[in-house]
KEMARKOL-104296 format. One line per 5 residues: their letters; for each residue z, y, x of N, C-alpha, C. Coordinates in steps of 0.05 Angstrom, whole numbers, plus 5000, padded with zeros to 4 digits. Atoms other than C-alpha are relative to their C-alpha. Layout:
BEGIN
A) Z,Y,X,Z,Y,X,Z,Y,X; ...
END
This chain:
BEGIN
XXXXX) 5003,4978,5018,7180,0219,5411,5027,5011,4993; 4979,4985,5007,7234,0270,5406,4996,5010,4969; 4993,4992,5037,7267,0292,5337,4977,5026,4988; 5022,4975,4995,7219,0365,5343,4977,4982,4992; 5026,5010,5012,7160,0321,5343,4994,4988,4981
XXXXX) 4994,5021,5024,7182,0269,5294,4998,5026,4968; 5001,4973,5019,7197,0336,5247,4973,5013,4989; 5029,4986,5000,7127,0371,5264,4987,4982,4989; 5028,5021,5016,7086,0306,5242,5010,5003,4981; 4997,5002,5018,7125,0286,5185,4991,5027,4975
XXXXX) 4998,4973,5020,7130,0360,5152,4956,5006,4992; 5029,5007,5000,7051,0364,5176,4981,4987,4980; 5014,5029,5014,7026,0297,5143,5011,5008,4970; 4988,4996,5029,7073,0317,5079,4980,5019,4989; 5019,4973,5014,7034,0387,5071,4968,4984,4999
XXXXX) 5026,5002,4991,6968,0363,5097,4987,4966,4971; 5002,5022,5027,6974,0299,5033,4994,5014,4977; 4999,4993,5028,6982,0348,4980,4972,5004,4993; 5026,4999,5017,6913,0370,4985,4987,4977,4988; 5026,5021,5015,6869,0304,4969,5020,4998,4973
XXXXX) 4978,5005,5025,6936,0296,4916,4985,5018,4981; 5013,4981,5033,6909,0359,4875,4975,5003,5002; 5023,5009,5006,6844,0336,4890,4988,4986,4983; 4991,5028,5027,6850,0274,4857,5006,5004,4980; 4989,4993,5029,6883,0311,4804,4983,5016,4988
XXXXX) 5027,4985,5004,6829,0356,4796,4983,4982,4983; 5016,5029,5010,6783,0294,4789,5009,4993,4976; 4989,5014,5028,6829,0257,4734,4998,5022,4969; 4998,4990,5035,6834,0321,4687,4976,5007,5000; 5033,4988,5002,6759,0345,4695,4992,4968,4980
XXXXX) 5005,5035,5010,6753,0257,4678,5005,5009,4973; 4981,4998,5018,6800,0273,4618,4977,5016,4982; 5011,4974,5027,6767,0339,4589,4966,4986,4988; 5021,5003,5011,6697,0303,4593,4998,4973,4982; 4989,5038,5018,6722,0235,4550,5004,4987,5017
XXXXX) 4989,5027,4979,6735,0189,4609,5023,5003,5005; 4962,5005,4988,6795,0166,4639,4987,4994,5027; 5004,5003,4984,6783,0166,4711,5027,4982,5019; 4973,5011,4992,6831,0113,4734,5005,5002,5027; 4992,5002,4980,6824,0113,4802,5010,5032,5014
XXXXX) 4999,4969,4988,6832,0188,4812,5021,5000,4993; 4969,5003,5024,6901,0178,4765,5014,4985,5030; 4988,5011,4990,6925,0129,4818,4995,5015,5030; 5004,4997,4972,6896,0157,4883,5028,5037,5002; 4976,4975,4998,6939,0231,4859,5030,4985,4998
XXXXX) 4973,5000,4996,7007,0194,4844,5000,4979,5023; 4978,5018,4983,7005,0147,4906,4995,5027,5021; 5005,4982,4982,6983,0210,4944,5028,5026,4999; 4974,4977,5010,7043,0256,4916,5027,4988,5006; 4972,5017,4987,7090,0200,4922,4999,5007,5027
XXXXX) 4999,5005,4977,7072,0190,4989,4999,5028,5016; 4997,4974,4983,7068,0263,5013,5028,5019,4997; 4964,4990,5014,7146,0282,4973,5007,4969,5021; 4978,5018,4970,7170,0222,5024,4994,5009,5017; 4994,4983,4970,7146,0252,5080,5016,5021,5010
XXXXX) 4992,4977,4989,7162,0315,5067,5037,4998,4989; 4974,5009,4999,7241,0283,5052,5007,4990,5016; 5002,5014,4974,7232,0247,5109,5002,5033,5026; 4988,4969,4981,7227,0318,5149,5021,5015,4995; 4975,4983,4999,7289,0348,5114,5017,4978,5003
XXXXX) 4984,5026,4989,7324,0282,5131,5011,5003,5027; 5002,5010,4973,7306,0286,5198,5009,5028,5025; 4981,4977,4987,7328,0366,5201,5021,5005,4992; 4970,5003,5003,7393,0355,5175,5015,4986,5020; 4982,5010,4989,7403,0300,5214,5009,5014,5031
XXXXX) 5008,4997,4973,7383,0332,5283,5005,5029,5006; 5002,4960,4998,7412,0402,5304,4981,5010,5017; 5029,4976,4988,7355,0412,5351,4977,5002,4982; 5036,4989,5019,7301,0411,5294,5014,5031,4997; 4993,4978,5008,7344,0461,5267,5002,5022,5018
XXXXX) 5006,4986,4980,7352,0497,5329,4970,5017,5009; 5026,5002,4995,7281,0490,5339,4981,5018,4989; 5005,4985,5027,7266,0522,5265,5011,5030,5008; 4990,4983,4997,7311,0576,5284,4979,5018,5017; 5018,4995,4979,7277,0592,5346,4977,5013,4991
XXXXX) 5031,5009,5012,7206,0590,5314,4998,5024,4984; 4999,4986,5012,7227,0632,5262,5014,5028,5000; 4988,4968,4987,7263,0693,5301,4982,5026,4993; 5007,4970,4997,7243,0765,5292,4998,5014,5023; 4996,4978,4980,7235,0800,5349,4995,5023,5002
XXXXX) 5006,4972,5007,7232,0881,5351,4995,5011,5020; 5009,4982,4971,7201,0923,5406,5016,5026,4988; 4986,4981,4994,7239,0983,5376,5026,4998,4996; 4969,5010,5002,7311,0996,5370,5017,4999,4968; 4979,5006,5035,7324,1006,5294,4985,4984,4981
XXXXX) 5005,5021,5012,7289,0953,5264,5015,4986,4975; 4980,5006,5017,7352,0937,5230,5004,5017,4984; 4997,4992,5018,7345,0995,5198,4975,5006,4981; 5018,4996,5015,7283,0988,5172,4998,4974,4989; 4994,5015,5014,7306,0931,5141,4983,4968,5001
XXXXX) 5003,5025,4984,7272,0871,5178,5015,4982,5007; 4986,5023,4999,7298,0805,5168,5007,4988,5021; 4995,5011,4979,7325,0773,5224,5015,5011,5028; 4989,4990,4974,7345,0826,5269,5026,5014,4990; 4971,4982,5006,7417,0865,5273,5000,5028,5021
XXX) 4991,4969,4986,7444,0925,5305,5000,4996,5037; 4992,5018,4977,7458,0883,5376,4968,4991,5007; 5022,5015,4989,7388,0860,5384,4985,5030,5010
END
């Protein structure tokens, strides 16, 4: 597994955690407003938040460490313009030269 893929899962699995996280959280304050304490919904959002903020530190770890993620990112995230003044219509990414 190259650094690119290592990047794509981690970042992936980080986003793709948060949902059941404010699911769970969902659960605990709905628990809350109706008099319960829903404990397990309390624990399933902070090990789910923990664990989806390390991943997704684990992917800026892993694009710091690695100039091809960054490369990669770059790439991914280019502008490209089919006309020629783009730059002056004030589109991010492109210059005068492109």
């Amino acid at each position: 597994m190259n650094a690119v893929e290592l990047y794509n899962d981690l970042f992936s699995l980080g986003i793709l955690l948060l949902m059941p996280a404010f699911f769970a959280w969902f659960l605990w304050v709905a628990s809350l407003i109706l008099g319960g304490d829903f404990m397990l919904a309390k624990v399933m959002f902070f090990t789910l938040l923990i664990t989806s903020f390390g991943l997704l530190i684990a992917s800026a770890i892993v694009q710091c460490q690695y100039p091809e993620v960054e490369t990669y990112l770059q790439e991914k995230n280019k502008v490209t313009c089919e006309c020629s003044c783009c730059h002056c219509n004030g589109v991010p990414g492109t210059s005068e030269n492109e």
